[in-house]
VOBA-1610 file (N, C-alpha, C; in pm, whole numbers, padded with zeros to 5 digits, always signed):
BEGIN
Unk-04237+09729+22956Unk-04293+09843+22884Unk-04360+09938+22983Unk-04311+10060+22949Unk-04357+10167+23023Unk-04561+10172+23037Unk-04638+10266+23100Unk-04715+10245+23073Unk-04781+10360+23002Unk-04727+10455+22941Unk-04710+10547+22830Unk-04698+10475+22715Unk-04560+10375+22722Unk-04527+10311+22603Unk-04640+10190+22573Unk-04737+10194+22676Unk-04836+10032+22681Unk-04972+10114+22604Unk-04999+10239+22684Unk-05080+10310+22605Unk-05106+10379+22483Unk-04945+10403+22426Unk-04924+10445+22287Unk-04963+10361+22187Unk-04950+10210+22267Unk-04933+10099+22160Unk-05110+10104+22110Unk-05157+10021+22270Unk-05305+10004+22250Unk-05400+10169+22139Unk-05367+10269+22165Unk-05407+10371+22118Unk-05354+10378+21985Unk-05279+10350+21932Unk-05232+10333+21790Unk-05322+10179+21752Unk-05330+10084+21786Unk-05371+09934+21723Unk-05552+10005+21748Unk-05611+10077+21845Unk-05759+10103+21815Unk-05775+10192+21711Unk-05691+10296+21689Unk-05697+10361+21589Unk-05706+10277+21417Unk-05624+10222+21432Unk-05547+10148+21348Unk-05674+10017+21302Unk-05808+10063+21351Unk-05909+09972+21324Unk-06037+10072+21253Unk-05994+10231+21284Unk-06084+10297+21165Unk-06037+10352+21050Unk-05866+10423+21090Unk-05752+10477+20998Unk-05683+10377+20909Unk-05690+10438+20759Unk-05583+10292+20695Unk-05450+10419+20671Unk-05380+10300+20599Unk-05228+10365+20642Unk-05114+10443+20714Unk-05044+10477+20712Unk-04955+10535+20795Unk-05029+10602+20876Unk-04986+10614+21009Unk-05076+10698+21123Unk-05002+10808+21196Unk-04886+10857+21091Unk-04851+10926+21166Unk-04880+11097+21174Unk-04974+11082+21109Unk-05072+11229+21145Unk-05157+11198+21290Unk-05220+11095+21318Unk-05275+11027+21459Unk-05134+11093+21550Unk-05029+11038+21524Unk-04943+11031+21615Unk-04891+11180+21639Unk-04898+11250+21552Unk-04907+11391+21587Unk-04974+11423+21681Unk-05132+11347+21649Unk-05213+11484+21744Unk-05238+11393+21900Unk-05157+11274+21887Unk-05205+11237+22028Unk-05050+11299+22069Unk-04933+11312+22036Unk-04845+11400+22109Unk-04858+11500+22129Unk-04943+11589+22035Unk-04951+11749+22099Unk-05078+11729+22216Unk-05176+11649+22218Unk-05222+11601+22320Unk-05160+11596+22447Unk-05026+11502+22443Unk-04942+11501+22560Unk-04906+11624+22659Unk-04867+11675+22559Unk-04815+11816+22580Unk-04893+11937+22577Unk-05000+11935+22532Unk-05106+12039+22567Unk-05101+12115+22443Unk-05059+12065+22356Unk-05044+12154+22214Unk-05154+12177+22111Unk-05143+12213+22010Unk-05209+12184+21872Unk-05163+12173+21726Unk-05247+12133+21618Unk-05223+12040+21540Unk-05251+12119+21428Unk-05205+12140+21278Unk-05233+12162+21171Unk-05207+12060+21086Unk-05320+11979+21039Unk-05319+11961+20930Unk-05360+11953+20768Unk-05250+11943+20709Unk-05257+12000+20521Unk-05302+11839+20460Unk-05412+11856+20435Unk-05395+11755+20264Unk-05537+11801+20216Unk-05511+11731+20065Unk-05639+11747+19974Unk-05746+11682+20097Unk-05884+11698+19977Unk-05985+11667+20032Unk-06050+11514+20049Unk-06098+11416+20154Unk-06089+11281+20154Unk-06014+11184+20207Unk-05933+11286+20300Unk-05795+11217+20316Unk-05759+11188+20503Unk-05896+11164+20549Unk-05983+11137+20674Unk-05920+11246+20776Unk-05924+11340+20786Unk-05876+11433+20827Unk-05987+11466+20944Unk-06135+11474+20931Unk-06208+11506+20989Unk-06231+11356+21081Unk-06219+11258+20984Unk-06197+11161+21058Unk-06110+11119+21149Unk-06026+11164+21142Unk-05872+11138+21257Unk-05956+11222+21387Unk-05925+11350+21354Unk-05986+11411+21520Unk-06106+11375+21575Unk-06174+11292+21489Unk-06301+11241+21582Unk-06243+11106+21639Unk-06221+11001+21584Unk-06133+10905+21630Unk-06062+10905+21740Unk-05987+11045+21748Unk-05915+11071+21871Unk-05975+11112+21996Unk-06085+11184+21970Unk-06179+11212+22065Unk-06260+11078+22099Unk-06279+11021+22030Unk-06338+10883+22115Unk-06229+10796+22194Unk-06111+10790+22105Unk-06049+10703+22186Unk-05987+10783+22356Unk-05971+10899+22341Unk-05989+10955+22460Unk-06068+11005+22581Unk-06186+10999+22527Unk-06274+11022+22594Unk-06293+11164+22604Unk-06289+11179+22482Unk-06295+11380+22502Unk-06387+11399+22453Unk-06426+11529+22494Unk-06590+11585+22404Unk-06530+11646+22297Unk-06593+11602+22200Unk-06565+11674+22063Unk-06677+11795+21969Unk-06575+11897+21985Unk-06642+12003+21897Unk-06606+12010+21757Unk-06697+12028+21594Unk-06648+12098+21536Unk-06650+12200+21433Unk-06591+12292+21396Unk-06697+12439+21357Unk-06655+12428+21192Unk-06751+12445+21083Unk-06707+12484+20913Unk-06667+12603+20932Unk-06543+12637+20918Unk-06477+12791+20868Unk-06543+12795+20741Unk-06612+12948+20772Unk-06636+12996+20619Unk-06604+13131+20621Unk-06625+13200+20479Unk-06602+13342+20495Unk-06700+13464+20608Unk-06860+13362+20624Unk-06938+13481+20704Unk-06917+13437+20850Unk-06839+13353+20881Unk-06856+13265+20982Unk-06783+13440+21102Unk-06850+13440+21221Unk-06835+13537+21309Unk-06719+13494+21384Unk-06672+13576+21499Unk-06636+13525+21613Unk-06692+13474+21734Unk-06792+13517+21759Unk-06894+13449+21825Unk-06943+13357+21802Unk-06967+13266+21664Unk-06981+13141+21676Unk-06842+13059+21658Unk-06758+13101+21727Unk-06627+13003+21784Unk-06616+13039+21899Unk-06616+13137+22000Unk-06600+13152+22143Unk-06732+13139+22195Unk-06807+13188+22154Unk-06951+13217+22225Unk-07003+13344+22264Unk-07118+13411+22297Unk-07120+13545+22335Unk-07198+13565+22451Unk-07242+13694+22502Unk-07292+13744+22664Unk-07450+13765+22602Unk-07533+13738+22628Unk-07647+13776+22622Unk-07776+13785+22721Unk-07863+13877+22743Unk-07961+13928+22804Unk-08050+13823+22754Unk-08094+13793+22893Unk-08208+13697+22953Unk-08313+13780+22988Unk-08443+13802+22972Unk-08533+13804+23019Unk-08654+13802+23090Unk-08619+13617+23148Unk-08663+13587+23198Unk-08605+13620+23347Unk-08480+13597+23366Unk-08416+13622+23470Unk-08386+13749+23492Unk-08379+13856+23382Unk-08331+13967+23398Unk-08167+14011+23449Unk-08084+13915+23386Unk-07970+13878+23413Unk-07927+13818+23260Unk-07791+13904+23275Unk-07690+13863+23094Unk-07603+13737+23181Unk-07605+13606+23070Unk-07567+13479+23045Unk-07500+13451+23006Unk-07396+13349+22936Unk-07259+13299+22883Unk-07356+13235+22797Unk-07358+13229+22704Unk-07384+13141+22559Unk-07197+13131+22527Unk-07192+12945+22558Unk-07074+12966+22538Unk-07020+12856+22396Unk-06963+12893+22329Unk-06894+12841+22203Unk-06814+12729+22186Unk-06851+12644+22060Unk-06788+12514+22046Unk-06636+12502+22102Unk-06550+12642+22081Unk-06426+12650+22155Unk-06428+12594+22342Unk-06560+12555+22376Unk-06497+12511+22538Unk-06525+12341+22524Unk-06528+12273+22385Unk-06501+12145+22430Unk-06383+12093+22469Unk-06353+11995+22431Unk-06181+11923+22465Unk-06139+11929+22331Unk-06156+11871+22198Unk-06109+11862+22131Unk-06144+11930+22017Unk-06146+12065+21959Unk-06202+12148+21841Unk-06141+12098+21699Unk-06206+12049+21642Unk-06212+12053+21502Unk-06227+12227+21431Unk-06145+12263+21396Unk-06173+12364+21291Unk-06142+12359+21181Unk-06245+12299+21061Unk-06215+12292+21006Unk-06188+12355+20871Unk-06104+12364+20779Unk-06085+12455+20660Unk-06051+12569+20725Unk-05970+12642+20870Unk-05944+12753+20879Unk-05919+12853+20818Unk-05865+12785+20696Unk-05802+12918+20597Unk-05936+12979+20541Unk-06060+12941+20563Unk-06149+13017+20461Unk-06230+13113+20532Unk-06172+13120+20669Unk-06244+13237+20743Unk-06135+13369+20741Unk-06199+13469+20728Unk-06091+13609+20719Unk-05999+13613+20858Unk-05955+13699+20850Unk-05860+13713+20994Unk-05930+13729+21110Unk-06026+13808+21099Unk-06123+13865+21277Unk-06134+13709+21341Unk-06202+13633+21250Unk-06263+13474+21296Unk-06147+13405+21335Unk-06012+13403+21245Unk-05912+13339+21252Unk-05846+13370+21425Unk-05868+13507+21443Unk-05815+13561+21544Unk-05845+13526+21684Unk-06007+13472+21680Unk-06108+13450+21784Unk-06024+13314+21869Unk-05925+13259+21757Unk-05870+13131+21874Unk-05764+13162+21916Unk-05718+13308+21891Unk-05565+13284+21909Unk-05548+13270+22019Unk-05626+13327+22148Unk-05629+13344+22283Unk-05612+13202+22320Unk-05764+13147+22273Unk-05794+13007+22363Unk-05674+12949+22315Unk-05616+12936+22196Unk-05465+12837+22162Unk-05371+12877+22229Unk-05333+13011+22299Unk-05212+13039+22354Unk-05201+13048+22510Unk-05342+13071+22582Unk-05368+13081+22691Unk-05447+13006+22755Unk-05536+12939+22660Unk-05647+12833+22716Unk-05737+12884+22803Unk-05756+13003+22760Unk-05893+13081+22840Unk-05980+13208+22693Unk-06091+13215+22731Unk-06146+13300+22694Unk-06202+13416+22746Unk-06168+13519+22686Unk-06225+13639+22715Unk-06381+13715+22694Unk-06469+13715+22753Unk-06623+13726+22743Unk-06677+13865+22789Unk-06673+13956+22727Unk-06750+14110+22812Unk-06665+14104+22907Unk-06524+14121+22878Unk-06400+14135+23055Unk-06426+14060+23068Unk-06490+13934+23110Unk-06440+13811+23210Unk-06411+13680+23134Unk-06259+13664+23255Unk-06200+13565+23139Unk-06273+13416+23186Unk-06281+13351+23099Unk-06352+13188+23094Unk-06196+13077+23057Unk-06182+13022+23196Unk-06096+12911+23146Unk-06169+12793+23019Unk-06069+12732+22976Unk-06068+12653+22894Unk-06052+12543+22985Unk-06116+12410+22945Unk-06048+12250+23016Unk-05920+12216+23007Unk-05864+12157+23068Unk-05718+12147+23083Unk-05695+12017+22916Unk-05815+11962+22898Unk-05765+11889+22790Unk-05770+11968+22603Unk-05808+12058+22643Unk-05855+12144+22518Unk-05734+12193+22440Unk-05715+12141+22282Unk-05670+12138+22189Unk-05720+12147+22074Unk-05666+12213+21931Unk-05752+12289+21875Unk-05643+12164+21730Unk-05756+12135+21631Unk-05675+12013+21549Unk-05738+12070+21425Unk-05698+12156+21361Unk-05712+12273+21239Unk-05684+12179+21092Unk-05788+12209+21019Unk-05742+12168+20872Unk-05724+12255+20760Unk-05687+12239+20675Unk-05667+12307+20536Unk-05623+12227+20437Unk-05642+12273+20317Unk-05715+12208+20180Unk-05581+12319+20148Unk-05474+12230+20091Unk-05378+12295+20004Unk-05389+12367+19849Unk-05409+12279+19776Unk-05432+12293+19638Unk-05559+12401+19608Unk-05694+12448+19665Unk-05767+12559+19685Unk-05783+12639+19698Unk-05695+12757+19650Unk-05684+12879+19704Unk-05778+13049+19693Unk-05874+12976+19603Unk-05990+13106+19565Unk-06148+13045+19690Unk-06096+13200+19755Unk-06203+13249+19880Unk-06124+13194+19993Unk-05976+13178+20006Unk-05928+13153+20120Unk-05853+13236+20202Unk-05798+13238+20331Unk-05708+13381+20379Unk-05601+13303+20489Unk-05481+13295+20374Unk-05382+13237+20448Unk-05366+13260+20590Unk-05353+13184+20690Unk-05289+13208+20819Unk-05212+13275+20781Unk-05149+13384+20917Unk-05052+13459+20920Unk-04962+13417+21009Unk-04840+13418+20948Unk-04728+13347+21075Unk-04706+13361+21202Unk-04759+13457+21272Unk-04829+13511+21389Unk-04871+13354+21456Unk-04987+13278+21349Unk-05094+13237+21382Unk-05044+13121+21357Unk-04988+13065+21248Unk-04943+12934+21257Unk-04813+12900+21365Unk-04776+13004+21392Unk-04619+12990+21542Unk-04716+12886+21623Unk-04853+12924+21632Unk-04912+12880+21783Unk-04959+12723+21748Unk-04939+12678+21608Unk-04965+12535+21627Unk-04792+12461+21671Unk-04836+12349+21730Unk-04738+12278+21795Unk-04706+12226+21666Unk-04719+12166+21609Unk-04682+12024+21503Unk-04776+12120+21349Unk-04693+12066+21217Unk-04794+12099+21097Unk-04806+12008+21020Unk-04864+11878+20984Unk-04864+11745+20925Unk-04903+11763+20770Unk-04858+11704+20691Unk-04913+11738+20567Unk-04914+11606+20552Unk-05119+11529+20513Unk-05163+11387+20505Unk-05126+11378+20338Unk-05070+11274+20272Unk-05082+11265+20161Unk-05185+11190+20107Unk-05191+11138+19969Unk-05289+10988+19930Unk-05236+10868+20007Unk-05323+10783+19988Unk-05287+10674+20047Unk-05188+10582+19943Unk-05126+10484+19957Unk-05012+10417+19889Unk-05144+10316+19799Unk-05122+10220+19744Unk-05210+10164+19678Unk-05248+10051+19774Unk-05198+10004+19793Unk-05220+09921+19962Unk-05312+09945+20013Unk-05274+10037+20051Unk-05363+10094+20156Unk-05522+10135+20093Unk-05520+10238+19987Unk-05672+10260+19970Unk-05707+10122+19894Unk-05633+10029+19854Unk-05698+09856+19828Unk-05778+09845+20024Unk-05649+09846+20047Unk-05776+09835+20231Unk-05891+09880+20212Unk-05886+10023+20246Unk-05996+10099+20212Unk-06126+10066+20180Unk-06082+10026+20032Unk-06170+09976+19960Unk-06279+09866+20009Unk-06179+09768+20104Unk-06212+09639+20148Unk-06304+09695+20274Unk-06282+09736+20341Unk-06360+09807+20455Unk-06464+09835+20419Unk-06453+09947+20318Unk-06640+10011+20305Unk-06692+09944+20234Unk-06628+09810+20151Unk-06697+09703+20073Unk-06754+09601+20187Unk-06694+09639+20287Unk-06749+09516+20404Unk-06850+09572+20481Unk-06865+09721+20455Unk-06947+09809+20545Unk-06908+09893+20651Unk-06769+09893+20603Unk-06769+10060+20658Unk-06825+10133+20650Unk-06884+10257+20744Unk-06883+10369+20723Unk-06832+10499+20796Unk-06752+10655+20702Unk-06730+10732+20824Unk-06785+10818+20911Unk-06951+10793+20832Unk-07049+10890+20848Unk-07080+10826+20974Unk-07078+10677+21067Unk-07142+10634+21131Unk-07032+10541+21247Unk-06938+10679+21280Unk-06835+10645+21346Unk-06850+10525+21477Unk-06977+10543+21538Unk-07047+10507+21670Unk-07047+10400+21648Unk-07041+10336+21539Unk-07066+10171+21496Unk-06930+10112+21510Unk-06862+10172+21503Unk-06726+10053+21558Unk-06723+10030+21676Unk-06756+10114+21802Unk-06762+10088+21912Unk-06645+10076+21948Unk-06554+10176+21944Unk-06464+10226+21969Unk-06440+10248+22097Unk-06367+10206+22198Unk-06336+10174+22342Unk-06242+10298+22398Unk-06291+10347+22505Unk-06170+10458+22543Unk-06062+10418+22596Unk-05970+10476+22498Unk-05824+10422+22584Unk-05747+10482+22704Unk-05784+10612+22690Unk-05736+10691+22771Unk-05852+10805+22863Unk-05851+10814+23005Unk-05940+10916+23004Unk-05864+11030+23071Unk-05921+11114+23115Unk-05852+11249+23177Unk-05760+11234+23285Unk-05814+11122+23427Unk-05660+11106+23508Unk-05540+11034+23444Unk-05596+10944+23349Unk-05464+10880+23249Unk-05339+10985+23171Unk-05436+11078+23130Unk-05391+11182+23047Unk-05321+11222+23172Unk-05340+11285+23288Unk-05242+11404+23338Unk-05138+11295+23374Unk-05166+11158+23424Unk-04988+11119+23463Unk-04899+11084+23339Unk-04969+11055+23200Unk-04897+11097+23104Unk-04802+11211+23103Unk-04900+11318+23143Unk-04827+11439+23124Unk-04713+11489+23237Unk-04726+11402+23321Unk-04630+11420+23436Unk-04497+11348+23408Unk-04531+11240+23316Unk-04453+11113+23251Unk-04323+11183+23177Unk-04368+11277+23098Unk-04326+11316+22973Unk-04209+11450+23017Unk-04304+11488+23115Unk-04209+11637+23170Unk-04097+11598+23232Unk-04110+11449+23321Unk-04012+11405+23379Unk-03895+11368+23310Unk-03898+11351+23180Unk-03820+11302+23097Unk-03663+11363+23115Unk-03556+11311+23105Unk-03429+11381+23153Unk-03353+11441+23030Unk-03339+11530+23005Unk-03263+11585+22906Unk-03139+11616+22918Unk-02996+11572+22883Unk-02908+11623+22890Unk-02878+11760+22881Unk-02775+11872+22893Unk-02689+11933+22873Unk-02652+11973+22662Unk-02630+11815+22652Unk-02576+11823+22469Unk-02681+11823+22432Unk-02782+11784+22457Unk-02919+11772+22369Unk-02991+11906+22373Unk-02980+11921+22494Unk-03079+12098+22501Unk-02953+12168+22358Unk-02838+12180+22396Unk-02735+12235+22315Unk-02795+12251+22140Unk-02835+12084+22115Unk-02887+12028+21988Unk-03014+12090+21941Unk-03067+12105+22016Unk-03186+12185+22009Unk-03196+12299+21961Unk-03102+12367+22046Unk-03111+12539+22065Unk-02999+12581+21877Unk-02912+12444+21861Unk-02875+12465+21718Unk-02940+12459+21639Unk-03064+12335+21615Unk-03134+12368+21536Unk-03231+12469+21455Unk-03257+12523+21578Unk-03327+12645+21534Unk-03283+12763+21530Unk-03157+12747+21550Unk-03051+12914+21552Unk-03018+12854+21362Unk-02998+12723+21359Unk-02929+12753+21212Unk-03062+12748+21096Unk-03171+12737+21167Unk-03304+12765+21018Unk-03257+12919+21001Unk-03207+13022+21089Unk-03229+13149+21083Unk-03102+13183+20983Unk-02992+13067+20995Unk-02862+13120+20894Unk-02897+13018+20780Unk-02996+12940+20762Unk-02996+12853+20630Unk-03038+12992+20547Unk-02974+12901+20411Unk-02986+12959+20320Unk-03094+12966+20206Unk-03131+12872+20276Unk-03299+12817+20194Unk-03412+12955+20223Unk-03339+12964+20388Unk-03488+13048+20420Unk-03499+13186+20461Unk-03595+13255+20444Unk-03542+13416+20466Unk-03623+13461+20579Unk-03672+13370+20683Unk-03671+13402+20790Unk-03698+13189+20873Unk-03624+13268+20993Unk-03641+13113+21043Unk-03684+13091+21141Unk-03703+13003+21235Unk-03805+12954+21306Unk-03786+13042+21510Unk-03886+13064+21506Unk-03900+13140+21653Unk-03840+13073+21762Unk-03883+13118+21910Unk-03790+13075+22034Unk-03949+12959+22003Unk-04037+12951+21960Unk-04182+12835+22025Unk-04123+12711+21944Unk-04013+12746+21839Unk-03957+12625+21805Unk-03843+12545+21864Unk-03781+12627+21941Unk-03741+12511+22042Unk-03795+12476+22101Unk-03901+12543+22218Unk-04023+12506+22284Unk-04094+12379+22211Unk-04114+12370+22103Unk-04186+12257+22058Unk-04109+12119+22020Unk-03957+12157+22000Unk-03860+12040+21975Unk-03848+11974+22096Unk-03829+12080+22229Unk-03820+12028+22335Unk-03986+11933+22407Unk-04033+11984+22375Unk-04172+11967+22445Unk-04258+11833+22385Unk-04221+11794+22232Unk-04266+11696+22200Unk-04166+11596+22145Unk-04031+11669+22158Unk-03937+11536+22176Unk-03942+11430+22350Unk-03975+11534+22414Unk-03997+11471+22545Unk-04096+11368+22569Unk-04174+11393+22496Unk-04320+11322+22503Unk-04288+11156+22359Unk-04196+11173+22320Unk-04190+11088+22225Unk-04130+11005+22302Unk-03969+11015+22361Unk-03918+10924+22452Unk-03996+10900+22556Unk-04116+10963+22598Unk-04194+10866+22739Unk-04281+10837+22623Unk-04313+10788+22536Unk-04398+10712+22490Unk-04344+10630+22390Unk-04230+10616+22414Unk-04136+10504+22362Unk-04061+10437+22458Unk-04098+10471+22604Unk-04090+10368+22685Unk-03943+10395+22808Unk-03905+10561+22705Unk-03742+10584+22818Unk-03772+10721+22902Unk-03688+10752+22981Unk-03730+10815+23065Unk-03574+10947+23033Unk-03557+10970+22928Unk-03432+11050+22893Unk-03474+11084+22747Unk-03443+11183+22705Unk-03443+11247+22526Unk-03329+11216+22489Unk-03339+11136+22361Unk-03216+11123+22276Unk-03241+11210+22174Unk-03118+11287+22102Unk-03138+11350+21952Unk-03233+11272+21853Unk-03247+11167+21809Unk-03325+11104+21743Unk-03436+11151+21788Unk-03503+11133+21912Unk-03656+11215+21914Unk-03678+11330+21894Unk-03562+11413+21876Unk-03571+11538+21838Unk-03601+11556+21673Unk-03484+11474+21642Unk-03486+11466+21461Unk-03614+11402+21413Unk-03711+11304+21462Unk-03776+11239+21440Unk-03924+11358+21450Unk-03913+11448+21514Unk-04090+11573+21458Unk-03984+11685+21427Unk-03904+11693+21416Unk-03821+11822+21379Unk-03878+11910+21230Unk-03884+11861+21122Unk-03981+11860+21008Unk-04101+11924+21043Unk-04191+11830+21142Unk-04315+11862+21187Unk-04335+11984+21311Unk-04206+12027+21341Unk-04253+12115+21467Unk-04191+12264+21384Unk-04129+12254+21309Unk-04042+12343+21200Unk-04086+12409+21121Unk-04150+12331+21017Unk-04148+12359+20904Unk-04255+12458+20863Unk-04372+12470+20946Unk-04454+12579+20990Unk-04414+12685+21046Unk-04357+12744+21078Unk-04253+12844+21159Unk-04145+12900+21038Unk-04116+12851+20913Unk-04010+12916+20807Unk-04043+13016+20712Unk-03982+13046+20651Unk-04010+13129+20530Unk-03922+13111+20430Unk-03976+13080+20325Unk-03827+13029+20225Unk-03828+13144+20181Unk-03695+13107+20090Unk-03638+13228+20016Unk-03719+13210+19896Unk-03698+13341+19775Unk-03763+13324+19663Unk-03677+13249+19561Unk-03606+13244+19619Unk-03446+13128+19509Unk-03530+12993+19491Unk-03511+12983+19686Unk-03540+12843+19693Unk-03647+12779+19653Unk-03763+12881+19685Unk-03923+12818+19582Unk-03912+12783+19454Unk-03821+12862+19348Unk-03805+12837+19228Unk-03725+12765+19216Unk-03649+12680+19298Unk-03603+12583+19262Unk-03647+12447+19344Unk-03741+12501+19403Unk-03848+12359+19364Unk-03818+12349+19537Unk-03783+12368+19612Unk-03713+12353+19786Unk-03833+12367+19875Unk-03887+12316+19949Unk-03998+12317+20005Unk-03947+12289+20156Unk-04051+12354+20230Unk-04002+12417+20402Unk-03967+12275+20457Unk-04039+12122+20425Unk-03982+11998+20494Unk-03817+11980+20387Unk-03787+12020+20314Unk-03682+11993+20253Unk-03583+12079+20291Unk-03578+12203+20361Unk-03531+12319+20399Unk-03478+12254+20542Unk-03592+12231+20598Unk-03549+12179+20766Unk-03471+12038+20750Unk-03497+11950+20664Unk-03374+11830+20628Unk-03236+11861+20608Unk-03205+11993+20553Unk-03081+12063+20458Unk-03055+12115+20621Unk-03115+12115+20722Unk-03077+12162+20808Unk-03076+12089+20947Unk-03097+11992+20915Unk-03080+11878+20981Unk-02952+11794+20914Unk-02939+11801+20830Unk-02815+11721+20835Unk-02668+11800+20787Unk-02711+11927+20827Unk-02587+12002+20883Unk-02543+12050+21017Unk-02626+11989+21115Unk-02635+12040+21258Unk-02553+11953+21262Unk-02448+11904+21392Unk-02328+11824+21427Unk-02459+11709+21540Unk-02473+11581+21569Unk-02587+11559+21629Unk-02446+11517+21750Unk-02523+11556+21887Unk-02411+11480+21991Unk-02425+11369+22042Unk-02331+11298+22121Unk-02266+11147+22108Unk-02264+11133+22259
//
């Protein structure tokens, strides 16, 4: 076993001691992790969402920031602002929850556009802009966004602009009955999520781990037919018929970029189509626009990118 594939494991089984069921919203955001990306995710409310990105920040060893989107919420309290000192007689960096490693923002949709706008920089460039001078970002800094589907009074949809720049878009569902029976059993035993510090949660990974990951992943060998596979998939969201606009050039960028990272953390050192098909949904389906046919007949953007997945030819 690789030692990507040794670390995926251990980092899924620690997780897998505060998270109940399926983890593959975790497994999202530790791949856009890999890759330097970011994360949207959709579900109702309760559905440990705030809990996952803290989780992840412990098990990595990252500093964790995270900000309530609201409607008065500024831009300055997400980047930070320049302000006059007194004492020194010299203007200062007051600088914003945006320069930890791992930002929680949560409920994005309920801040207007100006606020919404304040990350687009740090998400696309990983620096901030302050009175002209630009402020790098940490090389581990990733931005792990939530939203509350079913809510839509006092909210302000992302604009597709803005969702292009998340890597992956996860939508958490309920838990199976299984699972919140777990649940149940946990905080009947004394769980709690308010009092994360009490599991004592071990870092699995720290920052030099992380970059030969990331050296791991780039190395990965891609054929010729597979780049090919790629570059079809997202040429044919633009001729499906489901959708009336289809997915940008950042969606191959993201098929490529976190299919790569799936085969080094499954232990091979080459991309097969399967790792492609396997976040294709998730790197996609944020990036579409359905048609108005297809909404009324019930077709939804992960059902759109399936209809288009299994009309692509996969190569052999």
């Amino acid at each position: 076993m690789t030692r990507s594939a040794e670390l995926a494991r251990v980092l899924r089984e620690e997780a897998g001691r505060v998270l109940v069921g399926p983890l593959d919203a975790f497994d999202a955001c530790w791949l856009a992790m890999v890759v330097s990306g970011h994360v949207l995710l959709e579900g109702v409310p309760g559905t440990a969402k705030t809990l996952l990105a803290k989780t992840l920040a412990q098990l990595t060893d990252a500093r964790f920031a995270r900000i309530q989107f609201t409607p008065d919420l500024l831009p300055a309290d997400v980047v930070g602002t320049v302000v006059y000192n007194q004492a020194t007689a010299a203007f200062e960096v007051r600088r914003g929850p945006v320069f930890g490693d791992i930002l929680l923002a949560d409920e994005i949709n309920r801040s207007p556009a100006r606020t919404q706008a304040a990350l687009l920089e740090a998400m696309e460039e990983e620096q901030v802009t302050l009175d002209n001078v630009r402020h790098r970002l940490g090389d581990r800094f990733m931005v792990i966004a939530t939203q509350n589907p079913v809510e839509y009074e006092g909210t302000y949809p992302l604009p597709e602009a803005q969702l292009d720049r998340f890597l992956l878009k996860v939508e958490i569902p309920y838990l199976a009955r299984g699972d919140e029976l777990e649940l149940a059993r946990r905080v009947d035993a004394g769980f709690d999520a308010r009092h994360l510090d009490a599991q004592a949660l071990r870092p699995v990974l720290d920052a030099e781990q992380l970059r030969l990951l990331r050296a791991e992943a780039q190395a990965v060998r891609v054929a010729d037919e597979v780049l090919g596979y790629i570059t079809d998939l997202v040429q044919a969201t633009r001729d499906s018929p489901d959708l009336a606009l289809g997915a940008s050039p950042r969606g191959t960028i993201a098929l490529l970029r976190v299919g790569k990272a799936v085969a080094a953390l499954a232990g091979r050192d080459y991309l097969q189509p399967e790792d492609v098909k396997a976040i294709a949904v998730s790197a996609l389906r944020h990036r579409v626009i359905r048609r108005p046919e297809a909404e009324i007949q019930g077709v939804g953007e992960a059902l759109a990118i399936e209809r288009v997945l299994a009309r692509v030819p996969v190569p052999r």
